[in-house]
C-alpha positions in Angstrom: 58.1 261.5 25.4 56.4 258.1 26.3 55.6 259.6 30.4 52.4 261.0 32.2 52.5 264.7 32.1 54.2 266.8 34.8 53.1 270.6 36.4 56.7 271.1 34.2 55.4 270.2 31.3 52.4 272.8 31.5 55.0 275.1 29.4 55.6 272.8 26.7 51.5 271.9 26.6 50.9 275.6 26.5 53.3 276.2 24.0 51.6 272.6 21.6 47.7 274.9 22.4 49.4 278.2 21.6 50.0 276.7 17.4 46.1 275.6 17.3 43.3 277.7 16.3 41.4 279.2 19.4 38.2 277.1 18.5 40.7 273.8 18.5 42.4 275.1 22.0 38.9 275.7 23.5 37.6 272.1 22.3 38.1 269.6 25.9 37.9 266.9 23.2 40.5 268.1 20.6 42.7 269.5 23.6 42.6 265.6 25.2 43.2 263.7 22.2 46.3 266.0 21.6 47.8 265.6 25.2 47.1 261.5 24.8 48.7 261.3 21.8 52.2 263.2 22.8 52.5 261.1 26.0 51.1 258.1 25.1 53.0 255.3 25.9 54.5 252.8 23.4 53.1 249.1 22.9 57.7 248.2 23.8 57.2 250.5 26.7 53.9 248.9 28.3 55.4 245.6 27.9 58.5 246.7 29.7 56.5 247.9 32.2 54.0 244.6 32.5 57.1 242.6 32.6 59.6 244.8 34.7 56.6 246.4 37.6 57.0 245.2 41.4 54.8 245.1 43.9 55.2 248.3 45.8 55.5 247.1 49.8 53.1 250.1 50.8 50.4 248.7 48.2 48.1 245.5 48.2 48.2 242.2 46.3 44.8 243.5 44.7 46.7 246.9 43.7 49.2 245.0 42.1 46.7 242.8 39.9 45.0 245.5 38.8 48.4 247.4 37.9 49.6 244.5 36.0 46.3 244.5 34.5 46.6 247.7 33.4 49.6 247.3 32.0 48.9 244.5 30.1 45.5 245.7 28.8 47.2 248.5 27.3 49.9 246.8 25.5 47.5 244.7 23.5 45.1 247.6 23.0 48.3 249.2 21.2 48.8 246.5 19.3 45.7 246.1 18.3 45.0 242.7 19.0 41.6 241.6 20.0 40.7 238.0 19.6 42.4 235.0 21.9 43.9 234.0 18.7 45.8 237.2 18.4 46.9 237.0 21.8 48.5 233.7 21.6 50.5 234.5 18.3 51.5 237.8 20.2 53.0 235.9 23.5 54.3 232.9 21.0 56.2 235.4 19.4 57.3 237.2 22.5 59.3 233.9 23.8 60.6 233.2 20.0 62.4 236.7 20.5 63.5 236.5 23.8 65.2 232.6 23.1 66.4 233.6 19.6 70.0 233.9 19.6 72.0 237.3 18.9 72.9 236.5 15.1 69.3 235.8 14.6 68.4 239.3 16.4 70.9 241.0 14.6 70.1 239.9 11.3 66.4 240.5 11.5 67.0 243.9 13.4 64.4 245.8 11.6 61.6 243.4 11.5 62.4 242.7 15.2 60.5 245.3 17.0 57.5 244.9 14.8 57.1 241.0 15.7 54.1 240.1 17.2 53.0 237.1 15.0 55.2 234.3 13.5 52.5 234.0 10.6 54.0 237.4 8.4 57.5 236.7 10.5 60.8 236.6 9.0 61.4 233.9 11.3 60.0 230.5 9.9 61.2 226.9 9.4 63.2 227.8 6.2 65.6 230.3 8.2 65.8 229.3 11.5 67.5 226.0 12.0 67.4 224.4 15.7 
C-alpha cells in the first residue's frame, strides 16, 4: 500500500486483526508491528519523496528541514546503511543511475532497483565504456 493509514482503512485493519488469535489482536505490540509493516513505505518511495517534497508556503523553513530530514533518515534506515561509507556508495550510485543512459538501464533492468553500491554492481569498468 506504501501510505499512512486512513479512518477508510479501519475496515481493511479490522478485517488483517479479525485472521489473528485474540491474544495476538489484544497484543499493542503485535497489533503495531503488523499495521507498520502493511504501510510502510518503500526505501524507492522515501527517496521519491526526499527528492520530489516542496516546501509547503503555509509551513516554515525549519519544518521543511526536518521533513526532508525525515525523509531522508528513513530511506537509509531501509536500506540499511549505517556507516558514512555506506552512505557515499549509496549517493555515488544514485547519480551513476540517474546519468546512465537508457540501453544501459534497460539492460541491467533487474539489478537496477537494487543498486545502492557500485562495489557488487553490474556496472563497472569492464561494461560500461565512457
Amino acid at each position: 500500500m506504501g501510505s499512512l493509514p486512513t479512518p477508510c482503512d479501519a475496515p481493511e485493519i479490522s478485517n488483517m486483526l479479525a485472521r489473528e488469535t485474540a491474544e495476538n489482536a489484544n497484543n499493542y505490540d503485535y497489533v503495531k508491528e503488523l499495521v507498520l509493516k502493511k504501510y510502510k513505505l518503500s526505501a524507492e518511495k522515501l527517496k521519491t519523496l526526499f527528492y520530489r517534497h516542496q516546501k509547503d508556503p503555509e509551513k516554515t523553513w525549519r519544518s521543511f528541514a526536518h521533513e526532508l530530514s525525515c525523509y531522508f533518515r528513513e530511506w537509509i534506515s531501509t536500506l540499511e546503511i549505517t556507516t558514512f561509507e555506506g552512505l557515499v556508495n549509496l549517493l555515488i550510485a544514485e547519480r551513476i543511475k540517474a546519468k546512465a543512459p537508457e540501453d544501459i538501464k534497460d539492460h541491467f533492468l533487474g539489478e537496477w532497483l537494487e543498486l545502492n553500491s557500485l562495489k557488487n554492481s553490474p556496472i563497472n569498468s569492464t561494461n560500461l565504456k565512457a
